[in-house]
N, C-alpha and C positions, 0 to 999 in steps of 0.2 A: 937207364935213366937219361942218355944221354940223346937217344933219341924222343924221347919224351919230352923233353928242354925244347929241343931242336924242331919238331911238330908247333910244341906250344907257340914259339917263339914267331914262327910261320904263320899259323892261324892270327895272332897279335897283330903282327904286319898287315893281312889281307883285311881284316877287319878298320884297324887302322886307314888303310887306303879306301875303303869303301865309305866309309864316314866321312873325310874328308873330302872326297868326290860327290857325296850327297852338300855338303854346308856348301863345295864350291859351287855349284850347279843352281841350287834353291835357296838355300839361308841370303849368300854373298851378295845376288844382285836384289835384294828385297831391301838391306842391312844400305847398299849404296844409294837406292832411290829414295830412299827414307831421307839419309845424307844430304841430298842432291836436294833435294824437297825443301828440309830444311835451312839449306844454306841459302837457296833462293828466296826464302819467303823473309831471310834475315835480309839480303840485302835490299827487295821490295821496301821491308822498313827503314832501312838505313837511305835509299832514296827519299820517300817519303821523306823523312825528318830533312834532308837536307834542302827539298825543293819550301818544305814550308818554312826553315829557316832563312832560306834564299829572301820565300818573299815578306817575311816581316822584315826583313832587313831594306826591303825597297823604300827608297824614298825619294821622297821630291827632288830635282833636279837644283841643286843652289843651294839646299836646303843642309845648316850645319850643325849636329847637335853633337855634346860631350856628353859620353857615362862613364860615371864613377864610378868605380867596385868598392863594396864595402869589403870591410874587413872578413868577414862569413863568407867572400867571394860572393856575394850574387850581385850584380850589374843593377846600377838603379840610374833611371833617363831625371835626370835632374837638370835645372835650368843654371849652371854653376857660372853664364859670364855669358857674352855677347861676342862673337865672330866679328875682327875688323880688320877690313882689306885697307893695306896698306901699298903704299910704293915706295920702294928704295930711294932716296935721295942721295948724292952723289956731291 
């Protein structure tokens, strides 16, 4: 029995190692460009959103506006007062 164990135990291993040298070879680099694929096309959109938050946020040169956040947190362009340039007096 104890060489029976010992055969089994061998075959287990080699099979073992052959499986694992097929996923590393074929599975692994398929499993990483998937990855790679993914993580690019995520950050394409995380550029995206940032160039078009860039440019709504352009505005006129001189030009001053206050938002207010509501309480719900969403940002509202409301006209709450008038910008006035001042000078220190001394």
């Amino acid at each position: 029995m104890g060489l029976v164990g010992f055969v089994r135990t061998l075959l287990f291993i080699i099979a073992f190692y052959y499986i694992f040298k097929f996923i590393g070879r074929y599975v692994m680099p398929y499993l990483v460009a998937k990855g790679l694929n993914k993580m690019t096309s995520r950050m394409a959109d995380q550029q995206r959103k940032q160039q078009n938050f860039a440019e709504q946020k352009k505005r006129e040169e001189g030009k001053v506006t206050i938002q207010a956040t509501s309480k719900k947190g969403k940002k509202t362009d409301a006209d709450l007062g008038d910008y006035v340039d001042y000078e220190e007096v001394k």
